[in-house]
C-alpha positions as CSV (number, residue, x, y, z in Angstrom):
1,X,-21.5,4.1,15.5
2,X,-20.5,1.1,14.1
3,X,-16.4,0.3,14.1
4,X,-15.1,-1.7,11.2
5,X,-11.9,-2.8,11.4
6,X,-9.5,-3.8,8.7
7,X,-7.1,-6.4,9.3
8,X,-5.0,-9.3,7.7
9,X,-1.6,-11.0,9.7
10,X,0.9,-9.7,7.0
11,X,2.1,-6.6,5.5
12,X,1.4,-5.0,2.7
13,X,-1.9,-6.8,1.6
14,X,-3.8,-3.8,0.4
15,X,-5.6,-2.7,4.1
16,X,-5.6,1.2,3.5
17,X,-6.3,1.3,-0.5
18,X,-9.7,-1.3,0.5
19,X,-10.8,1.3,3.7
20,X,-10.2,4.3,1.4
21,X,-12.6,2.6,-1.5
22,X,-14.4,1.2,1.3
23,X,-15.1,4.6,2.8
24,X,-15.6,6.4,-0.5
25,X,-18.3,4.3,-1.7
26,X,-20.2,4.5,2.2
27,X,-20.2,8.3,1.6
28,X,-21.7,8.4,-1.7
29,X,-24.1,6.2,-0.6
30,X,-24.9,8.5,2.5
31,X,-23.3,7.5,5.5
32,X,-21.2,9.6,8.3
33,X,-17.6,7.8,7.8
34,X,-14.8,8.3,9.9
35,X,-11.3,7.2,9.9
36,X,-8.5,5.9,11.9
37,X,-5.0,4.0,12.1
38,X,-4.3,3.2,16.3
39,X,-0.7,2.1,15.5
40,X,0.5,4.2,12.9
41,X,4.4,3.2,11.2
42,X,5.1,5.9,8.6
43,X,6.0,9.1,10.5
44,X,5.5,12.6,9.1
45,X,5.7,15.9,11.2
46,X,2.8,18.3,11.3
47,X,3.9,21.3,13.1
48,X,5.6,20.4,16.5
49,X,3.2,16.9,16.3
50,X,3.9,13.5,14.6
51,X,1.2,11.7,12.9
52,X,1.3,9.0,10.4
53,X,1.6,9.5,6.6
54,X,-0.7,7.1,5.2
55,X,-3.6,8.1,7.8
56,X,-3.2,12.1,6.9
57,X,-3.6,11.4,3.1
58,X,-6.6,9.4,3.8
59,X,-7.9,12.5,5.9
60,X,-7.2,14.1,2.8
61,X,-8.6,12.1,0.5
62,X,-12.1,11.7,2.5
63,X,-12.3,15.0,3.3
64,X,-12.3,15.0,6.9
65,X,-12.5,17.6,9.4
66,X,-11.6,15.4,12.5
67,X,-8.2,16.7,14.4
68,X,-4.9,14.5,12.9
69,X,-4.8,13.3,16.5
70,X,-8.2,11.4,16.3
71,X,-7.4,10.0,13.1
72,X,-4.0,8.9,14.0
73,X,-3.5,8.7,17.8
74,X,0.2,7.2,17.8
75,X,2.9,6.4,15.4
76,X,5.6,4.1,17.2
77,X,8.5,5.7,16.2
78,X,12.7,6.0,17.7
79,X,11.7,8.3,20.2
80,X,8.6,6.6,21.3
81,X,10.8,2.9,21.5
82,X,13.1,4.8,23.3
83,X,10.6,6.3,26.1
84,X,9.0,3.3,26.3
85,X,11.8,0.9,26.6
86,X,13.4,3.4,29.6
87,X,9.8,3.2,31.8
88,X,8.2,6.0,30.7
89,X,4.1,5.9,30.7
90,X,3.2,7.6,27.0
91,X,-0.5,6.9,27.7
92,X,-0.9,4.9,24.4
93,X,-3.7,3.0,25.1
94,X,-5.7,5.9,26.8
95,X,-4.5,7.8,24.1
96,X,-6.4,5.5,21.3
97,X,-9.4,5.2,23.6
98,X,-10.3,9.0,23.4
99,X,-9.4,9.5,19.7
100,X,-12.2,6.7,19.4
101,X,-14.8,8.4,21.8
102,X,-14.3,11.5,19.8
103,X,-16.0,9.6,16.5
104,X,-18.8,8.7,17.6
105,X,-21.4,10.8,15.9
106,X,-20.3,8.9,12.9
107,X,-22.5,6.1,11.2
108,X,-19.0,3.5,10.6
109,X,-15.7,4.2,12.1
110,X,-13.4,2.3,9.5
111,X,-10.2,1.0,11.4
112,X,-6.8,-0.1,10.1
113,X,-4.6,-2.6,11.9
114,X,-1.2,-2.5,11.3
115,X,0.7,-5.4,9.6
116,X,-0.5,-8.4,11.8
117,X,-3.1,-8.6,14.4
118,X,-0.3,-9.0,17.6
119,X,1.4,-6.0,16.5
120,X,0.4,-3.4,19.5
121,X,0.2,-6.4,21.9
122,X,2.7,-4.5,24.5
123,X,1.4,-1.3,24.3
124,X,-2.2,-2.9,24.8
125,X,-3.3,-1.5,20.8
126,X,-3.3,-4.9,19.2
127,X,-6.1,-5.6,17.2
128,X,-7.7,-8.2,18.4
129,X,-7.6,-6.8,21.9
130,X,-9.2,-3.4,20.3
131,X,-11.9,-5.0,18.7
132,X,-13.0,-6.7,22.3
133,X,-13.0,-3.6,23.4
134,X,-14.9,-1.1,21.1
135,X,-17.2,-3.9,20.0
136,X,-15.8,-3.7,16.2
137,X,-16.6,-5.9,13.1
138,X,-14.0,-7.2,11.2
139,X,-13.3,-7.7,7.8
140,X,-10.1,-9.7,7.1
141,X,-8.1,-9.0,3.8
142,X,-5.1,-10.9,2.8
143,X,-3.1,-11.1,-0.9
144,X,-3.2,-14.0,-3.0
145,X,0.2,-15.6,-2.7
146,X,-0.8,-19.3,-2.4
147,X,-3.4,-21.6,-1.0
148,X,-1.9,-20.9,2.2
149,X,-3.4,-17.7,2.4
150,X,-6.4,-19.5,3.4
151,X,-5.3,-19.9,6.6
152,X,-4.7,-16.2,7.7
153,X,-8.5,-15.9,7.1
154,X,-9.8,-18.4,8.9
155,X,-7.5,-17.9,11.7
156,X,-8.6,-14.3,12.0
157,X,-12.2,-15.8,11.5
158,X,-11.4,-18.1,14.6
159,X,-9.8,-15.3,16.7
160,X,-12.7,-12.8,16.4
161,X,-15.4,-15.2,16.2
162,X,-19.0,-13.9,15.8
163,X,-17.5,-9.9,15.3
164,X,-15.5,-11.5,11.7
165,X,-18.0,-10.5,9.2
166,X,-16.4,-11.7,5.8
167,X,-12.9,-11.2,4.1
168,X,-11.4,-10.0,1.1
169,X,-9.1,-11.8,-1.4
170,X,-6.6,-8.8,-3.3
171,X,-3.8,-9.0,-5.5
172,X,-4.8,-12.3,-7.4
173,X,-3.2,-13.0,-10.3
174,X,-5.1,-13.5,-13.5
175,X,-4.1,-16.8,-14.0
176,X,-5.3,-17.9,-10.5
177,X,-8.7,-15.7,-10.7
178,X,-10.6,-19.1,-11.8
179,X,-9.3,-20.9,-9.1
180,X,-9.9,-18.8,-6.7
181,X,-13.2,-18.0,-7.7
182,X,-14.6,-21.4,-8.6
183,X,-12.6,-23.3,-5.7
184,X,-11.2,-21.7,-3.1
185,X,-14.4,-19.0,-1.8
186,X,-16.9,-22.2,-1.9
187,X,-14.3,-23.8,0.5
188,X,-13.2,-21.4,2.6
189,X,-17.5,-20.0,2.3
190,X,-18.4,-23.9,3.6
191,X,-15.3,-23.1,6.7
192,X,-17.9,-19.8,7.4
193,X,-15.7,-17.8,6.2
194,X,-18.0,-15.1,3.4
195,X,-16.1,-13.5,0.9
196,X,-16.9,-10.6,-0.2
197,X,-14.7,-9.5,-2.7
198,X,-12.5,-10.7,-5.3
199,X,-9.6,-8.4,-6.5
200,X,-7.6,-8.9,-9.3
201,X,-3.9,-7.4,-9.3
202,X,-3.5,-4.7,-11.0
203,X,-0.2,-3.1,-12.6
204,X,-0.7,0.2,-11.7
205,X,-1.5,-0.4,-8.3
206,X,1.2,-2.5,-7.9
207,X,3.6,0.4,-9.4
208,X,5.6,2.7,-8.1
209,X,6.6,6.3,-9.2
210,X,10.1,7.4,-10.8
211,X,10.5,10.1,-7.3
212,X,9.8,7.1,-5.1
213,X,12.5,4.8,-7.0
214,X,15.1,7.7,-7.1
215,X,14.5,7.6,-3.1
216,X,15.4,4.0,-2.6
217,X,18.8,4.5,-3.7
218,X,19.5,8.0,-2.8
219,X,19.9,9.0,-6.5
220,X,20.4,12.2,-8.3
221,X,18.2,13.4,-10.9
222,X,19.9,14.5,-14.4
223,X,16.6,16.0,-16.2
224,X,13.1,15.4,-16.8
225,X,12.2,16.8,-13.0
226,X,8.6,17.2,-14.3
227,X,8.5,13.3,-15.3
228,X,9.2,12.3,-11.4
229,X,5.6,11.3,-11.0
230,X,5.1,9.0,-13.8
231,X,4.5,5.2,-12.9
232,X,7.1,2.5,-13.4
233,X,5.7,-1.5,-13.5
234,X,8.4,-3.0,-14.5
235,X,12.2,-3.0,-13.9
236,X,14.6,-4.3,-16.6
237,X,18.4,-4.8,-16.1
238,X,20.5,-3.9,-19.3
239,X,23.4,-6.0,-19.0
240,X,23.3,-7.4,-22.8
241,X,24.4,-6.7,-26.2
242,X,22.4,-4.0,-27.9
243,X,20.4,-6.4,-30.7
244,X,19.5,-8.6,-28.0
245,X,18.4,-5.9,-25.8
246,X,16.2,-3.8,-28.4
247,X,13.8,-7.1,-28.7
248,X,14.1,-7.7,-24.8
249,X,13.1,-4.2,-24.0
250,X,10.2,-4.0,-26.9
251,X,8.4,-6.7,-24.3
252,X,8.2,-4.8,-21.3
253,X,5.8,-1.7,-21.1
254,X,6.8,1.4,-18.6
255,X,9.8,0.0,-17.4
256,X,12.4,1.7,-16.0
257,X,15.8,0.2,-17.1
258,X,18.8,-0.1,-14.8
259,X,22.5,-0.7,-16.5
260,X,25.9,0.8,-15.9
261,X,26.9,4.5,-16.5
262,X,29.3,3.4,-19.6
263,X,26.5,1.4,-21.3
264,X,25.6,4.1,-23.4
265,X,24.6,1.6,-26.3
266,X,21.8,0.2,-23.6
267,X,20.7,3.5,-22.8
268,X,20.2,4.5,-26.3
269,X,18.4,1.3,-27.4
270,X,16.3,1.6,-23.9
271,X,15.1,5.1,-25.2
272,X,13.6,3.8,-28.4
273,X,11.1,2.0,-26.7
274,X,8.6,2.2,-23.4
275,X,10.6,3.6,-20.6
276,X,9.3,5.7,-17.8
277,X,13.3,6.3,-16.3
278,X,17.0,5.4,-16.6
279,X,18.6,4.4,-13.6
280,X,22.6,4.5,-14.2
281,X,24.7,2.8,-11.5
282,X,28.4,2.9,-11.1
283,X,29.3,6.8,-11.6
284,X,27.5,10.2,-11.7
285,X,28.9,11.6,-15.0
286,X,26.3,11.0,-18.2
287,X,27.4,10.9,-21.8
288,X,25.7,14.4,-23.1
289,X,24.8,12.3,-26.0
290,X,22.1,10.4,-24.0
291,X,21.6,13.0,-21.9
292,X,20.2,14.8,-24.7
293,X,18.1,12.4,-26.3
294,X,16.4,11.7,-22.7
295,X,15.7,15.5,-22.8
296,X,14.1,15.3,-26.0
297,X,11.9,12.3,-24.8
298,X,11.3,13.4,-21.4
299,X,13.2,10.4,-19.7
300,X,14.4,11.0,-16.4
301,X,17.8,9.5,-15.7
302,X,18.9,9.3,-12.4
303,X,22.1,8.6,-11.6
304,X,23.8,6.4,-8.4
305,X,26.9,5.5,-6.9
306,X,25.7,2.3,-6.3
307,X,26.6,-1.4,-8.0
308,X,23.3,-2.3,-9.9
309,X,22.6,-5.3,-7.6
310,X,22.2,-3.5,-4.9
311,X,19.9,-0.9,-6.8
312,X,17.8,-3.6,-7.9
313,X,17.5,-5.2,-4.8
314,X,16.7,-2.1,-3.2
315,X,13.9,-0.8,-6.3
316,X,12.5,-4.7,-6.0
317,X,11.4,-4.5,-2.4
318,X,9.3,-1.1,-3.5
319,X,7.5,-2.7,-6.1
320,X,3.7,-3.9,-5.5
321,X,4.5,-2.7,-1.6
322,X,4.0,1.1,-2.0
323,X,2.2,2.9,0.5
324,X,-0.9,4.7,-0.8
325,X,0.1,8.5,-1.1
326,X,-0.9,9.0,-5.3
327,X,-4.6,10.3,-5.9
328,X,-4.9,8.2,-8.9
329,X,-4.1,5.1,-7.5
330,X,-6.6,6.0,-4.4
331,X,-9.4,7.0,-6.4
332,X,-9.0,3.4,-8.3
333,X,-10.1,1.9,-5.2
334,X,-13.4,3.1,-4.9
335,X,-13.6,1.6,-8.6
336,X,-12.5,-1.6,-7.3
337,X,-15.3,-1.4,-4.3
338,X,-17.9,-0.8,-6.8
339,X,-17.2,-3.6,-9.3
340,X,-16.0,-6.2,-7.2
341,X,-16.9,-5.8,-3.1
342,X,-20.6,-7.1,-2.0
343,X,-21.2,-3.4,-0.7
344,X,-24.8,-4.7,0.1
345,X,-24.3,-8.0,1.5
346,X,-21.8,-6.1,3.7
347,X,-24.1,-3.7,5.0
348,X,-26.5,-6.3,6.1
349,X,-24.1,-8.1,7.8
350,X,-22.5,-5.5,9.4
351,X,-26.2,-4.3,10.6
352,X,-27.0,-7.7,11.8
């Protein structure tokens, strides 16, 4: 068995949609894959147990028989801070140790850090530590913010030294594709450092459902229940005069539009063009007018006692950094592997 860990130094840089394509595309092409998260963030209860969300829907996804307890071996939550921080032993590390021993009948073990490799470091999970110890190869991933985010991968490359097997560059812009393609991989390939895959950002990757934006801000639905799971990619605030708003809101494609209970005008004129939701802030009382025409359109509105900048600020944070839990956008990733990942130079490093 052959562990493959997936790891970058920040959060949110696309580590369990790559390891889902990743392990996707190994199946179809034969292999025994297994899964796991060590340090798992996102807690969700499965009968008296607690596991981690993200590492269940993977199971999910891939089909997996292995216990939930193998897959995802600890999720640091309030209780477990609590234990810990008053003495008591939880058996963490011995804990990630067996649910690794269990998978090895499998061909790869794929392996998801958390959000930076230190994170772990005093409960003896961290990544780099684990990877010492079960003999893993690494692939580091890290988005495209800047040139900076060089540095993560090499650093990583540094760190793990002969186990770092290549890297992978997500969430580039289109405008910066070029660059990174034509300048940035022969530099950072001439530091040693092989990439071996190039990921545009995509839109509906980076977007978020209306459910998912309702729970940010503790909203109440109005209508359109069975529209909850529709995608939003953009966010548009209506705090101008209805002509200037119809042309402003013509320009931006499944958008969910965030104004004032009283604007009625803005909601009206926000209806007549691509709008996934209506987010009223301020009050809980909708004009029936709007009300119905949303109805008629199947436009959620959703409605919140808070001020819009708060809402916004809230929704903003949500926005390119949800966690993989939609089928759609986790079967896109095995799309993503195919077109632009080096499956085979992989495997013949990884085999090295």
């Amino acid at each position: 068995m052959i562990p493959i860990f997936i790891i970058s130094n920040r959060a949110f840089t696309g580590k369990n949609f790559f390891a889902l394509g990743l392990a996707l595309t190994l199946k179809d092409k034969g292999y025994n894959v297994g899964y796991m998260r060590p340090l798992g963030r996102i807690p969700i209860k499965k009968g008296e147990e607690i596991f981690d969300e993200e590492a269940f829907f993977i199971k999910e996804m891939l089909g997996l028989n292995d216990p939930l307890n193998v897959i995802s071996p600890f999720v640091f939550t309030y209780e477990a801070q609590y234990r810990l921080l008053n003495g008591e032993d939880l058996g963490i590390k011995e804990r990630v140790k067996e649910a690794f021993l269990k998978q090895q009948e499998k061909d790869f073990l794929i392996i998801v850090g958390p959000n930076n490799i230190f994170e772990g470091y005093s409960l003896g999970i961290d990544s780099v530590r684990l990877i010492e110890e079960m003999d893993g190869r690494v692939i580091a991933i890290q988005h495209w913010d800047s040139d900076l985010a060089m540095d993560d991968i090499l650093g990583i490359k540094d760190l793990t030294k002969n186990r770092f097997i290549g890297a992978v560059i997500n969430k580039v812009p289109s405008e910066q594709f070029h660059h990174v393609k034509e300048k940035v991989v022969p530099f950072m390939e001439g530091k040693g450092a092989k990439i071996l895959g190039i990921f545009k950002k995509d839109k509906i990757l980076e977007s978020v459902t209306v459910r998912r934006l309702m729970e940010s801000i503790n909203g109440g639905l109005v209508c359109c229940e069975d529209k909850l799971d529709e995608f939003v990619e953009n966010l548009s605030i209506g705090a101008m005069d209805p002509e200037t708003a119809l042309s402003y809101f013509l320009r931006i494609p499944n958008k969910a539009v965030i104004t004032g209970i009283h604007r009625t005008d803005i909601q009206i004129v926000a209806m007549e063009t691509s709008t996934k939701c209506l987010i009223l802030t301020g009050g809980m009382h909708v004009n029936e007018t709007v009300t119905g025409i949303a109805k008629a359109k199947g436009i959620p509105i959703i409605v919140t006692a808070l001020d819009t900048f708060t809402a916004v600020d809230r929704m903003e944070k949500l926005m390119g950094k949800a966690v993989i839990r939609e089928k759609n956008k986790a079967m896109k990733s095995k799309e993503v592997i195919s077109t632009d990942f080096d499956i085979e130079e992989f495997l013949r490093r990884i085999k090295k």
